[in-house]
N, C-alpha and C positions, 0 to 999 in steps of 0.2 A: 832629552834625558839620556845618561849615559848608560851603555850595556850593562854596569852591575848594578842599578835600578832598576831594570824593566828582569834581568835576571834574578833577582832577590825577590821584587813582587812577586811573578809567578808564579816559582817555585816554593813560595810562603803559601799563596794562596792553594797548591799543588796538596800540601802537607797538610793544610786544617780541613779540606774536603776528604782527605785519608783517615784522617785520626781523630776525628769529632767524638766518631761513637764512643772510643774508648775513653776518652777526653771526659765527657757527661759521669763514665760509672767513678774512673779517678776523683772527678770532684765531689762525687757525693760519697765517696768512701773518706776523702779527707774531711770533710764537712760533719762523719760520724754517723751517716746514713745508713751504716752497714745491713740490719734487719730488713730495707727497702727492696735493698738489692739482694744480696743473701738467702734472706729467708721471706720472701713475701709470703702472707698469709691469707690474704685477701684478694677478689679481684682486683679490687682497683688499685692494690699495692704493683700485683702484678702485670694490671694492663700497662703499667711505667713503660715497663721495657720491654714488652710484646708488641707495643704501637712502633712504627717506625721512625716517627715523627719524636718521639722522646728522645731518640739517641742521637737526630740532629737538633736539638733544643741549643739555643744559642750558636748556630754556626753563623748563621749571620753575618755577627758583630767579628768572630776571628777572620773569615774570609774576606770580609772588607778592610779590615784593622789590620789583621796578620801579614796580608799582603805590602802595605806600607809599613808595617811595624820591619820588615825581613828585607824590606827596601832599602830602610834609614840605616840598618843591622849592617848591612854590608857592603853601599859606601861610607860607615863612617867604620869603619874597620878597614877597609882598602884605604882610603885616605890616612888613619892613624897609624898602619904600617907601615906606610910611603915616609910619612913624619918621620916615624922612628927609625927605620932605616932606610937611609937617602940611596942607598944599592940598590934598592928591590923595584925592579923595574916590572912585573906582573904580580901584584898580589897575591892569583889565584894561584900561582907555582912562587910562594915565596921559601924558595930550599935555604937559599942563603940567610937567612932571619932566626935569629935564636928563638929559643919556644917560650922565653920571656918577654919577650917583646912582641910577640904574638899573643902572647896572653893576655897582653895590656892595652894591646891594639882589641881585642874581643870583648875584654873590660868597659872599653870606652865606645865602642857599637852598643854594646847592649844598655852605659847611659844613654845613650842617643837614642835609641830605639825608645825608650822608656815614654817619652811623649805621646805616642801611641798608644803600647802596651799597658799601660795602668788604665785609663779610660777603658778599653778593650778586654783585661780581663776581668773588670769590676762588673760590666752589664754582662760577659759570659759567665762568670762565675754565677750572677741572680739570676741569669733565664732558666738556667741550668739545674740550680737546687729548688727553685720554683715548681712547685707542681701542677695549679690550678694551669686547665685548659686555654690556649689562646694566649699565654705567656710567649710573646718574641722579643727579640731582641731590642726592635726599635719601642714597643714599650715600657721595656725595664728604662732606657735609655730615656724616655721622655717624663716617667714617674721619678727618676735619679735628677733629673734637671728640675722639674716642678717641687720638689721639695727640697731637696739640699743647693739647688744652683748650677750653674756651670762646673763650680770648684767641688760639687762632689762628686763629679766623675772621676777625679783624683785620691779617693778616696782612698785608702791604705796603700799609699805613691810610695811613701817611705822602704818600708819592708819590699815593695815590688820593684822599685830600683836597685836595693840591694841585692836582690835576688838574681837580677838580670845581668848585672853590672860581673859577680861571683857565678853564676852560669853561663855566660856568653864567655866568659874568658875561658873558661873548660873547653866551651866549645869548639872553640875555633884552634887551642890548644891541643887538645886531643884526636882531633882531626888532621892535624898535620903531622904528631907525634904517627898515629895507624900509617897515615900514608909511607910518612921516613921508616917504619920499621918493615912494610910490607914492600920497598921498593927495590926492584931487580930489573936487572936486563935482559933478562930470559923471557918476560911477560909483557913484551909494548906489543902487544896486539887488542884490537880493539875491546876485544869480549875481554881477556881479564882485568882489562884497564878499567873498564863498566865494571866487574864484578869486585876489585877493588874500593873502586868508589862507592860502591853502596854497604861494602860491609865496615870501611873507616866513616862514613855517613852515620851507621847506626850503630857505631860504637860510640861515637860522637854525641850522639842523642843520648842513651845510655850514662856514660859519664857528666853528663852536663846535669839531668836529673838527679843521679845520686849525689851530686856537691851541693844542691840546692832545694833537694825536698823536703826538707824539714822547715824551710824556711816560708815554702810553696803553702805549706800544709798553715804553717801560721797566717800567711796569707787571707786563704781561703777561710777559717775559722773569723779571722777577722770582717770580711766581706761579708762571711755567710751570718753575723750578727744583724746584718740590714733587714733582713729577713723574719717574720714572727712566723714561728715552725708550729703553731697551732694545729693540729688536723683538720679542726673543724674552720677556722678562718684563716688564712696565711695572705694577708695584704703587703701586697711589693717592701713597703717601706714598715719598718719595725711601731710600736705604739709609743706613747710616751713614758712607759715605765723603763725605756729602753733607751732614754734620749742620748745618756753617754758611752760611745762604743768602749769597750777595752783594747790595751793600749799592746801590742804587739808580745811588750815583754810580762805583762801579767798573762797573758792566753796560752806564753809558752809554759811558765808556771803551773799555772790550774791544768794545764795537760799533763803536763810532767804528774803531780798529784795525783792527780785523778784518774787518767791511762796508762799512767806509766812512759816509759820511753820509746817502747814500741810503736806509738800513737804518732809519733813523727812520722816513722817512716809506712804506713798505714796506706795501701792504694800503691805503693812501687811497685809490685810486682806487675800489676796492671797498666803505671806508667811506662815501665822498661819495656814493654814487648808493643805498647803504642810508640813511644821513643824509636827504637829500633827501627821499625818498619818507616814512620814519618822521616826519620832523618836519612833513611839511606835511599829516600825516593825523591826526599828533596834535595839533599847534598847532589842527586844525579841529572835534574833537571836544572838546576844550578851549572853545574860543570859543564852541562850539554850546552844550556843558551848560553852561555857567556861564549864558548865557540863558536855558537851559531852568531850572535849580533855582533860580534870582534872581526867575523870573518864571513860576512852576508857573501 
């Protein structure tokens, strides 16, 4: 396998061992769980997030997935900048490359990646708003297969591609835009080169969130319908009064409605300061082993 494989896994996998916990409260404030988290009232509202094991709920599924998901992320982005500009002889230093063709090369990683990532976040998203005990990840994954199929691990693919495809190109864009703007010849020494790296890292994280959280959040609304939110019984898979999901753009609607606008971005605060931290420790594990395996 080539060094921005085994560097892309790692450092994916580096990231969702980092940012799971915060990962779990995001999704169920998107999901509209707010009073769980917030205001618990009860014990067993509040043993949610007193237990340890609730704020790795569904890491699992990212840790295994995210890793090849962050794999696929950044050889097909190295590969689609090499395409688009036949100059750029190291991708991970492409100075020469305009930030549109950067953006397009992140674009088309993050379809790439999507093969992964939609299976991946569909069983994190269900372990995750699931609350009955002994919810993991491998059996949201085998309840999702025994009754929808193979093909409903794909389950709201659509809007997740889109997502991906419109956040990875921020990504990889604003990532290189921090670094061009923070770059001098007064600081190639090793520590601010590091400290560089991880605050263009997590600005990176940062901007990529804000271009695609509303769309995240429809996501998650959507996924989180698989779900019957019962108190008293909430079985993996919804009942039959539920058999047809709603469709991306009525859920944006009925939010809009019904929450207002605000409801988009609902859980960002939360994401960006997860965001920040995951991406400027991954962006730095990234940069590190790619020196390291380039130059054993």
């Amino acid at each position: 396998m080539s060094s921005d494989f085994w560097a892309g896994y790692l450092s994916g996998a580096i990231g969702i061992i980092i940012g799971n916990p915060l990962d779990v409260i995001k999704v169920r404030l998107q999901a509209g769980q707010t009073p769980d988290i917030v205001a618990s009232t009860t014990p067993q509202q509040a043993s949610r997030f007193e237990n340890a094991t609730s704020l790795v709920r569904g890491a699992a599924a990212p840790i295994l997935g995210y890793g090849a998901l962050n794999a696929l992320l950044f050889v097909a982005y190295n590969r689609s900048l090499k395409f688009l500009d036949s100059s750029i002889i190291d991708p991970t230093n492409p100075q020469s490359a305009s930030l549109s063709k950067i953006w397009l090369a992140g674009a088309a990683g993050g379809v790439t990646s999507w093969i992964v990532s939609s299976p991946t976040e569909f069983i994190k998203c269900r372990a995750q708003l699931d609350s009955r005990p002994g919810v993991s990840s491998l059996t949201v994954a085998r309840d999702i297969i025994r009754t929808r199929g193979w093909r409903g691990l794909y389950y709201g693919g659509g809007i997740t591609c889109a997502r991906d495809a419109i956040g990875y190109g921020f990504y990889f864009w604003s990532y290189e835009y921090c670094k061009r703007l923070t770059a001098s010849n007064d600081d190639d020494t090793n520590g601010m080169n590091a400290m560089k790296i991880l605050l263009c890292g997590g600005i990176a994280g940062i901007v990529t969130w804000a271009s695609v959280f509303p769309l995240d959040m429809i996501k998650t609304r959507l996924q989180a319908e698989t779900i019957e939110m019962s108190p008293e019984s909430r079985p993996l898979m919804q009942t039959s009064r539920k058999t047809h999901a709603q469709g991306s753009f009525r859920i944006a609607r009925e939010v809009y409605l019904n929450e207002g606008f605000k409801a988009f971005y609902r859980g960002l605060g939360v994401c960006s300061v997860r965001a920040f931290i995951v991406n400027a420790v991954q962006w730095a594990a990234y940069e590190w082993l790619m020196k390291y395996l380039q130059n054993p």
